[in-house]
mmCIF file of the C-alpha atoms, coordinates in Angstrom:
data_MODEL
# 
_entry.id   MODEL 
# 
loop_
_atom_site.group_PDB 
_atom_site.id 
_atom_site.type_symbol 
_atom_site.label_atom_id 
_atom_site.label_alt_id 
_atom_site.label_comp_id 
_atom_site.label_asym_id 
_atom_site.label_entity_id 
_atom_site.label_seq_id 
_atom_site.pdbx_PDB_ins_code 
_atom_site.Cartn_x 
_atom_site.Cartn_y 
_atom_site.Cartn_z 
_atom_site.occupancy 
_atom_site.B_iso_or_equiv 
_atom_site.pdbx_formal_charge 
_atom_site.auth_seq_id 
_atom_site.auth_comp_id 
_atom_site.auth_asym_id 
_atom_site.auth_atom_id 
_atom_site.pdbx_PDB_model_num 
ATOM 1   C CA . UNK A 1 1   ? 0.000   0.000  0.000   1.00 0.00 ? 1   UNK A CA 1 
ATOM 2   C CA . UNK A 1 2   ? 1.416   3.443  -0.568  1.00 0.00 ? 2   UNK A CA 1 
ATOM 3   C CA . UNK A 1 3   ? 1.337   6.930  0.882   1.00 0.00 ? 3   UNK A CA 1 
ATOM 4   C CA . UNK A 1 4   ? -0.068  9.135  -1.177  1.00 0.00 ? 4   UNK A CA 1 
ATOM 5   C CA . UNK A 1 5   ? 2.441   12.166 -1.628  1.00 0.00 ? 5   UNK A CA 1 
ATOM 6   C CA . UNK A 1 6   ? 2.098   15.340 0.138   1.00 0.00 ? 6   UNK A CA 1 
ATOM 7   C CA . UNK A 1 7   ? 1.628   18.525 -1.460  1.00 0.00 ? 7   UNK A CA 1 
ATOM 8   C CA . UNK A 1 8   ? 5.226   21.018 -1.344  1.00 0.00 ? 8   UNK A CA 1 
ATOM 9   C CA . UNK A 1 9   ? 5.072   23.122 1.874   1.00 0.00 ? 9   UNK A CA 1 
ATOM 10  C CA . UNK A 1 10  ? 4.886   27.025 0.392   1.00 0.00 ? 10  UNK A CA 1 
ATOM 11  C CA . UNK A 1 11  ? 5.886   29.881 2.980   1.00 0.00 ? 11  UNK A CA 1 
ATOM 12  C CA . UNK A 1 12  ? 4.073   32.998 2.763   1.00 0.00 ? 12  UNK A CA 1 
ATOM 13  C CA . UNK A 1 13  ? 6.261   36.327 3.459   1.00 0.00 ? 13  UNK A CA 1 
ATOM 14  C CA . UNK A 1 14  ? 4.481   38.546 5.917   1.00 0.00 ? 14  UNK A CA 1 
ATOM 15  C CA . UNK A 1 15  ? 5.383   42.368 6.508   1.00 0.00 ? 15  UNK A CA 1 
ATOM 16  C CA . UNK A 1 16  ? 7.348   42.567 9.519   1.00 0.00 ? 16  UNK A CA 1 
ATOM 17  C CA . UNK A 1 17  ? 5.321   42.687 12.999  1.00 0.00 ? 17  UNK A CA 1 
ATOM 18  C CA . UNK A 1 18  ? 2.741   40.791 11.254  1.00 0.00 ? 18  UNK A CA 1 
ATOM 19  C CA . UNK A 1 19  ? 2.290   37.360 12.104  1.00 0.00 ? 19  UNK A CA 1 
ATOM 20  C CA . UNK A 1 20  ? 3.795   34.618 9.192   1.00 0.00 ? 20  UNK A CA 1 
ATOM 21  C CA . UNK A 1 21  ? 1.699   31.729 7.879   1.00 0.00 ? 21  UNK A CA 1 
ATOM 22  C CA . UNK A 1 22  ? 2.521   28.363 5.832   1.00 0.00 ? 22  UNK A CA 1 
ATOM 23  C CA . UNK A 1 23  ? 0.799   26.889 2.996   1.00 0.00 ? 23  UNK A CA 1 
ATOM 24  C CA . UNK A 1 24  ? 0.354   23.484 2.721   1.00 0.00 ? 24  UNK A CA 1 
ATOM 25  C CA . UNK A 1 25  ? -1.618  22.562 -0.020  1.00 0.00 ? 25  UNK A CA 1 
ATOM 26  C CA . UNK A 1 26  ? -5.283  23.641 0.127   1.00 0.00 ? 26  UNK A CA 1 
ATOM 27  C CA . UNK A 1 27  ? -4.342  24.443 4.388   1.00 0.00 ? 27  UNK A CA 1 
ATOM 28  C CA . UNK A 1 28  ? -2.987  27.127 5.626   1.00 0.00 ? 28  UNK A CA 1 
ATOM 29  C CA . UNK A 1 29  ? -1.441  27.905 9.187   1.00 0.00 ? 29  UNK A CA 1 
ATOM 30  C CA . UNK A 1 30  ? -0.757  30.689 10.693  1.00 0.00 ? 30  UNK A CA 1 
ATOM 31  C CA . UNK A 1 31  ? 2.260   31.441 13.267  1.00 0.00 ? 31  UNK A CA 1 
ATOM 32  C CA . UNK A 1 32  ? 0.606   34.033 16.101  1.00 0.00 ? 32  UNK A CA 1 
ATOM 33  C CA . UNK A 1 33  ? 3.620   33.983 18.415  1.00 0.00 ? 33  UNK A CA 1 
ATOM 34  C CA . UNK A 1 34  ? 4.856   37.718 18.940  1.00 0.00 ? 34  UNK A CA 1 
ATOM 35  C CA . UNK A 1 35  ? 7.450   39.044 17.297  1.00 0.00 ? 35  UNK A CA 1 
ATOM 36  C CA . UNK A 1 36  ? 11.278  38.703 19.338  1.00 0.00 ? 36  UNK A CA 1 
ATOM 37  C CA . UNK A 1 37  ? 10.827  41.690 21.912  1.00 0.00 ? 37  UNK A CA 1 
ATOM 38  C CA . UNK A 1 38  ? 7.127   42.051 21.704  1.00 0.00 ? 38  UNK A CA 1 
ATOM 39  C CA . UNK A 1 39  ? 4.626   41.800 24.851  1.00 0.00 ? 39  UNK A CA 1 
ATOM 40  C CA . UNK A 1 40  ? 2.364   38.553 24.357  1.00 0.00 ? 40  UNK A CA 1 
ATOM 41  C CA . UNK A 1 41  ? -1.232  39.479 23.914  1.00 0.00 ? 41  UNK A CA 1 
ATOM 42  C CA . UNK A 1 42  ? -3.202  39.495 26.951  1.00 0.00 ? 42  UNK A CA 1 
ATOM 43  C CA . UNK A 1 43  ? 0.141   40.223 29.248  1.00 0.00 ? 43  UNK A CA 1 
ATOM 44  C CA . UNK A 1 44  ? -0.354  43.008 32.408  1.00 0.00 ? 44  UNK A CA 1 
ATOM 45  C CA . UNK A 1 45  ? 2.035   45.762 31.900  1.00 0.00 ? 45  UNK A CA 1 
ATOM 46  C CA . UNK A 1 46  ? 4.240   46.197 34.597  1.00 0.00 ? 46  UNK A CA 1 
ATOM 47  C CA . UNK A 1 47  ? 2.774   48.894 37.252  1.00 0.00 ? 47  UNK A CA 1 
ATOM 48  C CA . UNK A 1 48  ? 4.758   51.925 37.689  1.00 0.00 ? 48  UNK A CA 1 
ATOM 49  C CA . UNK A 1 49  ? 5.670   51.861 41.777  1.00 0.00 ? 49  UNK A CA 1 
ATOM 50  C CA . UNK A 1 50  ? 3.491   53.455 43.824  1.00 0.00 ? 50  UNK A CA 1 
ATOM 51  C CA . UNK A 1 51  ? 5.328   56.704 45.988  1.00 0.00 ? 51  UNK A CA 1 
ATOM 52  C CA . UNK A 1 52  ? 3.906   57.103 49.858  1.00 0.00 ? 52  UNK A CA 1 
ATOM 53  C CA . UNK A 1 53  ? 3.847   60.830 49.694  1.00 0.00 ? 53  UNK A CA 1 
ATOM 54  C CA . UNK A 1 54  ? 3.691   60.386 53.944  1.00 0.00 ? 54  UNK A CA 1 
ATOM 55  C CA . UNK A 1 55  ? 6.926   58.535 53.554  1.00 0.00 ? 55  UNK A CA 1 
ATOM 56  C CA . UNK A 1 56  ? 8.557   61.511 51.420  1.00 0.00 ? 56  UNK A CA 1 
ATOM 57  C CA . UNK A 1 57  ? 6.954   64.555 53.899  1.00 0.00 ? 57  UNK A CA 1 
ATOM 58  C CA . UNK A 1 58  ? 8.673   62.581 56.564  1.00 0.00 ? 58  UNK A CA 1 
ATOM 59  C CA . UNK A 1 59  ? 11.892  62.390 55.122  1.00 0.00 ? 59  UNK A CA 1 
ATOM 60  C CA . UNK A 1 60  ? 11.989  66.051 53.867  1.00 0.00 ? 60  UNK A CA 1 
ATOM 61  C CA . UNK A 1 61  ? 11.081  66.436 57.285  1.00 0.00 ? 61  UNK A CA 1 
ATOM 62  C CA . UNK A 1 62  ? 14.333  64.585 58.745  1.00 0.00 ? 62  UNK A CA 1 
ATOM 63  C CA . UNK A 1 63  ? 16.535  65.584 56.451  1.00 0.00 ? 63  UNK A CA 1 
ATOM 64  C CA . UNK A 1 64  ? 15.374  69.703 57.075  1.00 0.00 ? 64  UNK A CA 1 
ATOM 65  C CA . UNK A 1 65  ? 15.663  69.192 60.746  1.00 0.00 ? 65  UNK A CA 1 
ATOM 66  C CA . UNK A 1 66  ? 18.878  67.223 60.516  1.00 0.00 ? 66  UNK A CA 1 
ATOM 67  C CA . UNK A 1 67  ? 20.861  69.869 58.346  1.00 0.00 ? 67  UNK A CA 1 
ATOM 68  C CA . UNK A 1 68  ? 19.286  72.711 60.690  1.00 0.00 ? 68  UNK A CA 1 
ATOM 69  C CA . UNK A 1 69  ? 20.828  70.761 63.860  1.00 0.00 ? 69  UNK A CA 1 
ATOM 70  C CA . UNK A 1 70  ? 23.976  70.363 62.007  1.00 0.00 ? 70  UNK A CA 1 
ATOM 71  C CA . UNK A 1 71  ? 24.282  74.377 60.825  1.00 0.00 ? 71  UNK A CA 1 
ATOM 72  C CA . UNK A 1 72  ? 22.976  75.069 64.482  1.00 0.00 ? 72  UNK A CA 1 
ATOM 73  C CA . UNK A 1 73  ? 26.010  73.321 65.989  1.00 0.00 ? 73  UNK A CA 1 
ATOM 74  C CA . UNK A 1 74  ? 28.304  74.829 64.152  1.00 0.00 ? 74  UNK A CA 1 
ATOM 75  C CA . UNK A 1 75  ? 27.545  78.025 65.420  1.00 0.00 ? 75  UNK A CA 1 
ATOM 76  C CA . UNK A 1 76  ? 28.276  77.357 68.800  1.00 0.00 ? 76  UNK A CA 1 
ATOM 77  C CA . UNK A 1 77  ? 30.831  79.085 70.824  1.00 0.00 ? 77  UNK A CA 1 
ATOM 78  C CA . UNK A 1 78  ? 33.292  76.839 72.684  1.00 0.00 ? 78  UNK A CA 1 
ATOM 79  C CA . UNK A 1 79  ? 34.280  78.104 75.926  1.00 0.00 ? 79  UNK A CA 1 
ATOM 80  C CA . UNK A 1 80  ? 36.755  75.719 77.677  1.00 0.00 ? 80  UNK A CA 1 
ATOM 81  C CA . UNK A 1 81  ? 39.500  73.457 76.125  1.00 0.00 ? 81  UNK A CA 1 
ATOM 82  C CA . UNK A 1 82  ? 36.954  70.241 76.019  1.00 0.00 ? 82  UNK A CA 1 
ATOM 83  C CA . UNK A 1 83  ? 38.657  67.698 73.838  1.00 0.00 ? 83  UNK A CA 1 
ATOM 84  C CA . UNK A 1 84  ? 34.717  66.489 72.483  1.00 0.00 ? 84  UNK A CA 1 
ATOM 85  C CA . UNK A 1 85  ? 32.320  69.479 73.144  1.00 0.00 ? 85  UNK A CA 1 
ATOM 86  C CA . UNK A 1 86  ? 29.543  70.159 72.853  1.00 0.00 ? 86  UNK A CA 1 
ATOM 87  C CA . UNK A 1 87  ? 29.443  70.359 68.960  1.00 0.00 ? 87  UNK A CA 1 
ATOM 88  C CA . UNK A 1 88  ? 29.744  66.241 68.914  1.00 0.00 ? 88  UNK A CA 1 
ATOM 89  C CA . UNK A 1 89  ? 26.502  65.276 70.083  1.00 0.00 ? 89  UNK A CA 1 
ATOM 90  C CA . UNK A 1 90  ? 23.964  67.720 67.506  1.00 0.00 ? 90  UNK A CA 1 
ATOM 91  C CA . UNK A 1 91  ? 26.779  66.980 64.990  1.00 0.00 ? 91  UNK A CA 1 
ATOM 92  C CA . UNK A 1 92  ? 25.908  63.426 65.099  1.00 0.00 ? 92  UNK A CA 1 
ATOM 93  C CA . UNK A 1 93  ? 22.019  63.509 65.806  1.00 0.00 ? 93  UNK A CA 1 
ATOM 94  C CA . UNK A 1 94  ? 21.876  65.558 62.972  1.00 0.00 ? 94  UNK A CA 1 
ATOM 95  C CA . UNK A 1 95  ? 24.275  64.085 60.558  1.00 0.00 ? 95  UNK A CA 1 
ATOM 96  C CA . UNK A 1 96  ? 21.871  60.391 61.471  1.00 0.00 ? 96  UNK A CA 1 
ATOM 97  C CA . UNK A 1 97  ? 18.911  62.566 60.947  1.00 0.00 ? 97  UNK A CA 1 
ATOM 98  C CA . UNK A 1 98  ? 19.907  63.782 57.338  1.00 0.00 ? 98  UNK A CA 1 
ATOM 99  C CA . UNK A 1 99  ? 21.400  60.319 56.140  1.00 0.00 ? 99  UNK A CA 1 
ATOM 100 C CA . UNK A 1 100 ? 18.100  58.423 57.823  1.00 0.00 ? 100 UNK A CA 1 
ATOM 101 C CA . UNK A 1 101 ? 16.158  60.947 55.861  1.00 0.00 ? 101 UNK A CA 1 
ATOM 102 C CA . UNK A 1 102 ? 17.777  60.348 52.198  1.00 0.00 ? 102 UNK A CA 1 
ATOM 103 C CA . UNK A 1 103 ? 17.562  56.329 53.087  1.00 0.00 ? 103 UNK A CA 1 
ATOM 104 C CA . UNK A 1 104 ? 13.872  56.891 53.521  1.00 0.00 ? 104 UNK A CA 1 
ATOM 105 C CA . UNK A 1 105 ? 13.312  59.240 50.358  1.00 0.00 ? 105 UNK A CA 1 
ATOM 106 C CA . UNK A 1 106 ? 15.241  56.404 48.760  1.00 0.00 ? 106 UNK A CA 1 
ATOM 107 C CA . UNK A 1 107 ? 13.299  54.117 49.608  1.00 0.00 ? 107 UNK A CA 1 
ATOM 108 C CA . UNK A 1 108 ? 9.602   55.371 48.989  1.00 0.00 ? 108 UNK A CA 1 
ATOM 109 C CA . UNK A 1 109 ? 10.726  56.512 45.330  1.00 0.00 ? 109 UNK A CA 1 
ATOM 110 C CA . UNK A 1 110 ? 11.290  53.313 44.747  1.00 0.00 ? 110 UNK A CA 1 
ATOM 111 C CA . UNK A 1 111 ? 7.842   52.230 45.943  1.00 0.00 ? 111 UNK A CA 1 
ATOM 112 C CA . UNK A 1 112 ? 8.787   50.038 49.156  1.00 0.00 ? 112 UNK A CA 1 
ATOM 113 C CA . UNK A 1 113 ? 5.589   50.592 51.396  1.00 0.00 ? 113 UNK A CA 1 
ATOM 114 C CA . UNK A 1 114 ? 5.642   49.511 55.452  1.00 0.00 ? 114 UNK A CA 1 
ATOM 115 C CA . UNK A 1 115 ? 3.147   46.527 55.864  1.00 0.00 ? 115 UNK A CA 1 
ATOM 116 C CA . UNK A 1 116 ? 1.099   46.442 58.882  1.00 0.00 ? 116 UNK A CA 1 
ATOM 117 C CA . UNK A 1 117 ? 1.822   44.823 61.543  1.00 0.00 ? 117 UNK A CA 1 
ATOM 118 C CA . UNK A 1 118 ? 0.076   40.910 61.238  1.00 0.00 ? 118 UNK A CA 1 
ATOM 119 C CA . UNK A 1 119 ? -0.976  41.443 65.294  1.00 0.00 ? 119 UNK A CA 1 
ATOM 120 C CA . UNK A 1 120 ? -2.476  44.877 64.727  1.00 0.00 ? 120 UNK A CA 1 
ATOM 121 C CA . UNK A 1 121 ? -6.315  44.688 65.764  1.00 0.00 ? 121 UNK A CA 1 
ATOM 122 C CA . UNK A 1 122 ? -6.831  48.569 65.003  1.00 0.00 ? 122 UNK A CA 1 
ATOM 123 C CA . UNK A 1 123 ? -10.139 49.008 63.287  1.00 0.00 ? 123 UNK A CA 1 
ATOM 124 C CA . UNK A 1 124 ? -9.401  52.031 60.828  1.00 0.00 ? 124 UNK A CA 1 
ATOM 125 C CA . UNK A 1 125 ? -13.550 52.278 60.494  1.00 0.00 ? 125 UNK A CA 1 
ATOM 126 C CA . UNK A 1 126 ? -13.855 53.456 64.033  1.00 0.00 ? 126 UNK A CA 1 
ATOM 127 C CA . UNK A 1 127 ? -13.942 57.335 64.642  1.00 0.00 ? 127 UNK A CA 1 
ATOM 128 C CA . UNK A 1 128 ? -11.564 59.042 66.920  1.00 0.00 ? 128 UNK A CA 1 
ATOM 129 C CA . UNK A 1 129 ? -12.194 58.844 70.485  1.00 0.00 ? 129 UNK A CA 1 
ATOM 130 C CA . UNK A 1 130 ? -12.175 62.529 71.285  1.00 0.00 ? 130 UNK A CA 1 
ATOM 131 C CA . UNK A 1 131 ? -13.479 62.230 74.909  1.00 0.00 ? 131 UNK A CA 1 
ATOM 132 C CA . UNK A 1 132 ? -10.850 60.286 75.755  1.00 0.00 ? 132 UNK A CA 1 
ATOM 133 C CA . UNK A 1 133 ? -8.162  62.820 74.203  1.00 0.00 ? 133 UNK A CA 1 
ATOM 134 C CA . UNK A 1 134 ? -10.549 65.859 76.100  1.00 0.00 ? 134 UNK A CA 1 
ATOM 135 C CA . UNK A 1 135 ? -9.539  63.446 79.164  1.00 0.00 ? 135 UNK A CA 1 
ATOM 136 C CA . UNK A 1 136 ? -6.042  63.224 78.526  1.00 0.00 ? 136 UNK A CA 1 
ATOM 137 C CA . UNK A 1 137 ? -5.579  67.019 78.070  1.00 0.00 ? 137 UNK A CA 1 
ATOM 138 C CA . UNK A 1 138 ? -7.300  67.893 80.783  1.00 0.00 ? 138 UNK A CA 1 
ATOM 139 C CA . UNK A 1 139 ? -5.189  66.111 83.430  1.00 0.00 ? 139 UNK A CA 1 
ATOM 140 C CA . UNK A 1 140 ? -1.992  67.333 81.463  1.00 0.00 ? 140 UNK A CA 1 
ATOM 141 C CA . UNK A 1 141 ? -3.115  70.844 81.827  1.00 0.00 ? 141 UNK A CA 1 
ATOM 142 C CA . UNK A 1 142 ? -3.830  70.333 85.901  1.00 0.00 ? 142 UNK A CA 1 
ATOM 143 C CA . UNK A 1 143 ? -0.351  68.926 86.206  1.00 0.00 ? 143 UNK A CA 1 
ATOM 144 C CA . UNK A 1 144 ? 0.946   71.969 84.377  1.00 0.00 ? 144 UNK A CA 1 
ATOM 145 C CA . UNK A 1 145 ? -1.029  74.180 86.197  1.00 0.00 ? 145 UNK A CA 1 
ATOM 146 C CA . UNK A 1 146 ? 0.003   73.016 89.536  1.00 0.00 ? 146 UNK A CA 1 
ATOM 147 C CA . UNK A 1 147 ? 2.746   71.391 89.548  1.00 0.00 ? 147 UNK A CA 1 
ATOM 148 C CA . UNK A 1 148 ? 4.859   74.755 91.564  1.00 0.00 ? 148 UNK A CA 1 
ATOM 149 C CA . UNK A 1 149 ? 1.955   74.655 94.360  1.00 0.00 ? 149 UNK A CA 1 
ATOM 150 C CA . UNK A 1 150 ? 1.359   71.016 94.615  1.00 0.00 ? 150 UNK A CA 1 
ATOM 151 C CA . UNK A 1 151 ? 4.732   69.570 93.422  1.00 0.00 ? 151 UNK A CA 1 
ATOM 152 C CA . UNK A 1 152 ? 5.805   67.113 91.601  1.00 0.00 ? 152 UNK A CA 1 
ATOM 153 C CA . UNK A 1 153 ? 5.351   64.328 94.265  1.00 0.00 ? 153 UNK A CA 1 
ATOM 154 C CA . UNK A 1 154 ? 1.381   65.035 93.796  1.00 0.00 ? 154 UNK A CA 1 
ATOM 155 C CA . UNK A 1 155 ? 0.887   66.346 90.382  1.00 0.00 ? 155 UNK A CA 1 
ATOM 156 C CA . UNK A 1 156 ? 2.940   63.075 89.443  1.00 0.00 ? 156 UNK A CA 1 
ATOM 157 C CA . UNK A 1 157 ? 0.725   60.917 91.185  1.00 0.00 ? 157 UNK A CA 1 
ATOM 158 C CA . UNK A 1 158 ? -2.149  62.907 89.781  1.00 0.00 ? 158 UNK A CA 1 
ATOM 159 C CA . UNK A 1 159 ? -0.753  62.452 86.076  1.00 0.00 ? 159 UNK A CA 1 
ATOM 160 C CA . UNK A 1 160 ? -0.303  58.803 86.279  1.00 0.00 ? 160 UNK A CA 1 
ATOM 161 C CA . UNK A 1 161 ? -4.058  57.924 87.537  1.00 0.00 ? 161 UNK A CA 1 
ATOM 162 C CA . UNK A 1 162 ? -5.306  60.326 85.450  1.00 0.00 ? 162 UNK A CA 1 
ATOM 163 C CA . UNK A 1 163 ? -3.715  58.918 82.282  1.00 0.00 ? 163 UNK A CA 1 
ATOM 164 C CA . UNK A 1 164 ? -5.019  55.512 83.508  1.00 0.00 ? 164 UNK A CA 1 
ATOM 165 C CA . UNK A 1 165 ? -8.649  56.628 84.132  1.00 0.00 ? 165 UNK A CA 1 
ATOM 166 C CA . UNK A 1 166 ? -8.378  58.387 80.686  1.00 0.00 ? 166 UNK A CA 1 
ATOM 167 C CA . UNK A 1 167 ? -8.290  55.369 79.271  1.00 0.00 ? 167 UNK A CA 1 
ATOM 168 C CA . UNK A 1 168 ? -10.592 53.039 80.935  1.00 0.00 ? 168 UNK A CA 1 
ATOM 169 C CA . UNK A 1 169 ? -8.623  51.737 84.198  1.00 0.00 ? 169 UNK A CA 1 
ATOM 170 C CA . UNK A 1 170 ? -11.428 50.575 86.688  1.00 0.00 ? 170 UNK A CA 1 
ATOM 171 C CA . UNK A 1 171 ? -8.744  50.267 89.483  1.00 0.00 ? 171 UNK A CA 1 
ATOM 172 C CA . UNK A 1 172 ? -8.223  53.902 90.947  1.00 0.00 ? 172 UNK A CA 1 
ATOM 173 C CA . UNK A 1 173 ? -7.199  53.131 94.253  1.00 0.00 ? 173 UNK A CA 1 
ATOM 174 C CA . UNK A 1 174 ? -4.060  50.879 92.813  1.00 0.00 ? 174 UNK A CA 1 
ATOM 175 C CA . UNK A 1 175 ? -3.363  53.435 90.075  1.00 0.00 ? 175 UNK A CA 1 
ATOM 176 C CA . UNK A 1 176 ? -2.974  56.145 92.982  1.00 0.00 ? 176 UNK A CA 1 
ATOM 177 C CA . UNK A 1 177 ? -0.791  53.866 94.746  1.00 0.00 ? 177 UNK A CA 1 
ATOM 178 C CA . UNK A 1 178 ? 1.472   53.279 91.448  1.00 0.00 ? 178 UNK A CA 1 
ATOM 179 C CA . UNK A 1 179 ? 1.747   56.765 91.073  1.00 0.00 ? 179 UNK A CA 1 
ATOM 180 C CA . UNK A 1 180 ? 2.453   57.805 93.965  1.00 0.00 ? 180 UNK A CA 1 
ATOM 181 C CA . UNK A 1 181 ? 5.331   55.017 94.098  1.00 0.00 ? 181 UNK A CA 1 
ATOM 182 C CA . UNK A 1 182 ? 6.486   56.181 90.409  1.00 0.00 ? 182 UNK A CA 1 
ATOM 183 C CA . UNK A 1 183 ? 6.610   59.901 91.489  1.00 0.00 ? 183 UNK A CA 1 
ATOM 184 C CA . UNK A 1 184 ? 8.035   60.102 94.984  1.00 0.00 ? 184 UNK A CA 1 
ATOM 185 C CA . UNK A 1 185 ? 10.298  57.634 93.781  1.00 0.00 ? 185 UNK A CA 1 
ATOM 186 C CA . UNK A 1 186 ? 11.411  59.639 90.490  1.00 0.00 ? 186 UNK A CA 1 
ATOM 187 C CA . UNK A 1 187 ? 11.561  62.913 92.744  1.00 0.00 ? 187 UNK A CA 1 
ATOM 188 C CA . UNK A 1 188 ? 14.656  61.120 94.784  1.00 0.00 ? 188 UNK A CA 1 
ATOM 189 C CA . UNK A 1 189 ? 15.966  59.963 91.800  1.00 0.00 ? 189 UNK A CA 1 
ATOM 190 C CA . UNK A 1 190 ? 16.376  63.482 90.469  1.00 0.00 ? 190 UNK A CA 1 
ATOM 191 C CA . UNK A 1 191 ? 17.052  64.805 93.784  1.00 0.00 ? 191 UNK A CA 1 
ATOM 192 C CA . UNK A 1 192 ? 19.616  62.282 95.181  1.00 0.00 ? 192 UNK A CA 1 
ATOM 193 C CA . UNK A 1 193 ? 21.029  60.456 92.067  1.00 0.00 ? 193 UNK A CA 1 
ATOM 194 C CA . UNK A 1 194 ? 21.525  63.471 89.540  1.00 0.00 ? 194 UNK A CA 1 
ATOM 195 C CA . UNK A 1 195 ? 21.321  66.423 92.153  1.00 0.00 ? 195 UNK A CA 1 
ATOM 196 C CA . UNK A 1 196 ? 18.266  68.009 90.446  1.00 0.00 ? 196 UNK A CA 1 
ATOM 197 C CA . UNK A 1 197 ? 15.766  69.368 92.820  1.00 0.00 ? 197 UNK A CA 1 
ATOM 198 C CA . UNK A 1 198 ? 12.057  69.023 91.437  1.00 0.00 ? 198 UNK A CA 1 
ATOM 199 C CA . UNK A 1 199 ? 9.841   71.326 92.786  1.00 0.00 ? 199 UNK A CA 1 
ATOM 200 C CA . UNK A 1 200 ? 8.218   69.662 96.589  1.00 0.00 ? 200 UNK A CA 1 
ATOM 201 C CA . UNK A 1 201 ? 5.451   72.541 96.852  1.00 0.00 ? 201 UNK A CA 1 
ATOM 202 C CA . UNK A 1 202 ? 3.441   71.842 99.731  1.00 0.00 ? 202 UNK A CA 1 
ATOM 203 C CA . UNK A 1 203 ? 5.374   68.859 100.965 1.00 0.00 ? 203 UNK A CA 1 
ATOM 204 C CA . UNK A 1 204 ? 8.402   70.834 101.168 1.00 0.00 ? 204 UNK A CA 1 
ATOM 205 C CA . UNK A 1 205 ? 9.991   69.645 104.242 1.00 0.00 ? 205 UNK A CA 1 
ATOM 206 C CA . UNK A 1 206 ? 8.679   66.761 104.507 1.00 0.00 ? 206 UNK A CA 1 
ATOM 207 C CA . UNK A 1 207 ? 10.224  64.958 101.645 1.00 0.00 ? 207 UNK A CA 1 
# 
């Protein structure tokens, strides 16, 4: 039994960019793979990165305050023969500022965004709790106000259950004990330890 013979395979010349077909006999096939260098059809386009314009106010933001801090140092007048100074410490908080500042702008040009924390339980739906800020600046302003007649012994005790009743201790009676431990105790430290004297007001005297 034999084959029957096959008709000659014909190619067809295409313009370029179109795609090329081959004849065989009464068939015809067509090649529609892209062209070397062209984007398949149906292929995304690579998304231009996005910019956090936060991320960029920020690092304007350090980098400003870090040149200022560096300029600012340099204008200060050296008194004694102090083999440091004080020029070293600004020159280096503000030489880390600016540098931390270009990393950053760096960094959100090229589109790197922060990703939330995976334990973060903040609901972003929920309006701000003003009361509880009203709270919060109203014991600040007390302690302000009276922290000369009181002292700080008080007015620290004062600001530490008042920032815990701001925002929703039930426990007053401990929280007035805590302070009172965490402010007495911080008024010795700064007495005593670096021989600062915070203001005792009415317990002057005593402590």
């Amino acid at each position: 039994m034999s084959t029957p013979d096959r008709p000659p395979t014909t190619p067809v010349t295409t313009p370029a960019g179109t795609p090329a077909s081959t004849q065989t006999g009464d068939q015809m096939t067509v090649d529609t793979s892209p062209p070397d260098g062209a984007t398949p059809p149906g292929t995304a386009q690579p998304e231009a990165p996005e910019r956090d314009l936060a991320q960029l106010g920020l690092a304007a933001l350090l980098v400003v305050v870090g040149v200022y801090t560096v300029y600012d140092a340099s204008t200060l007048t050296v008194g004694f023969a102090d083999p440091v100074g004080p020029k070293a410490f600004p020159y280096v908080i503000g030489t880390v500022m600016t540098l931390l500042g270009a990393l950053l702008a760096v960094a959100a040009l090229r589109g790197d965004v922060p990703e939330p924390d995976s334990g973060e339980d903040i609901d972003l739906s929920q309006k701000s709790d003003w009361l509880t800020v009203a709270k919060l600046v109203g014991v600040l302003v007390f302690t302000i106000a009276t922290v000369d007649f009181l002292g700080w012994a008080i007015t620290g005790a004062v600001l530490f259950a008042g920032a815990t009743w701001s925002l929703g201790s039930k426990t007053p009676v401990r929280d007035i004990l805590i302070g009172v431990v965490l402010s007495v105790g911080s008024w010795y430290a700064f007495h005593v330890g670096l021989g600062i004297p915070l203001t005792p007001g009415i317990l002057d005297g005593i402590l």
